[in-house]
C-alpha positions, -999 to 999 in steps of 0.1 A, spaced: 335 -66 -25 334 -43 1 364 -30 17 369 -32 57 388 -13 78 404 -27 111 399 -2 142 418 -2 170 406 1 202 416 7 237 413 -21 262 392 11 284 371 22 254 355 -19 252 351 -19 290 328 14 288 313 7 256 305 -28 276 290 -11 307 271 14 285 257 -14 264 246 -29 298 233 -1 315 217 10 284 201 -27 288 189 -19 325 174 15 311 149 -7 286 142 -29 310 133 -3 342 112 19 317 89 -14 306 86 -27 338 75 11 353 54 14 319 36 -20 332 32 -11 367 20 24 363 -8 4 334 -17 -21 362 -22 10 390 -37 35 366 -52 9 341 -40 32 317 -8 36 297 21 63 312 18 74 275 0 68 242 32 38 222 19 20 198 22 -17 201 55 -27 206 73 -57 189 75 -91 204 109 -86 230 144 -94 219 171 -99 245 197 -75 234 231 -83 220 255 -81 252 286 -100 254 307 -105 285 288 -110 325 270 -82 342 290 -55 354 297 -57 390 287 -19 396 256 -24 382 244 -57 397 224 -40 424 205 -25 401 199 -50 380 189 -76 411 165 -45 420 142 -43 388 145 -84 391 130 -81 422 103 -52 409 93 -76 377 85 -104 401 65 -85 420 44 -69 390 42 -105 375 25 -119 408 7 -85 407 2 -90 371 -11 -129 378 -34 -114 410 -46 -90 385 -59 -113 360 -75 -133 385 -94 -108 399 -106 -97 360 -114 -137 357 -138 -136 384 -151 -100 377 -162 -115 345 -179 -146 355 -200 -123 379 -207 -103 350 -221 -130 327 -238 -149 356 -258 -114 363 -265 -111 326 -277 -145 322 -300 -142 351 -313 -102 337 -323 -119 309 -348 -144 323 -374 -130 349 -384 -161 365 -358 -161 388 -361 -132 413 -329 -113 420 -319 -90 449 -292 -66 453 -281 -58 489 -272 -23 485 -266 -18 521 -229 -17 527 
């Protein structure tokens, strides 16, 4: 069996490690929700990831620190915004499509005459 050794630790070493594992938290989140507004602007990736895993909320134990819940009630507010962005976004795509297979399906059978009004 293996053996295990007891560490001590000082009551100000948990309270950083804490806020570190918090703000490191924060970190993750900011750079997926900028990687996912920068995709839906661009409508390309910042830069070439492969495909990430499914998400896992990370390990934290103990409430939000209080110096960091501005920051933390700011990239709330940013991922609602790109989710109704996101869910505009996909709307938009939706109808794109439709158009696109409606116009297909009509250049495919000539007995309907189509006309383009190219003048705007």
């Amino acid at each position: 069996m293996a053996e295990r050794t007891l560490r001590l630790v000082a009551p100000e070493q948990l309270a950083t490690d804490w806020e570190t594992a918090w703000a490191d938290a924060l970190i993750t989140l900011e750079l997926d929700v900028t990687r996912a507004e920068r995709l839906l602007t661009d409508g390309t990736p910042a830069v070439a990831v492969a495909p990430r895993p499914d998400w896992v909320a990370p390990a934290l134990s103990g409430p939000l620190p209080e110096r960091l819940r501005a920051r933390a009630e700011a990239i709330a507010a940013r991922q609602l915004r790109l989710a109704e962005d996101l869910s505009r976004a996909v709307a938009a795509a939706r109808q794109e499509l439709r158009l696109a297979e409606r116009i297909q399906a009509h250049a495919l059978d000539r007995s309907t005459p189509a006309f383009l009004d190219a003048s705007f």
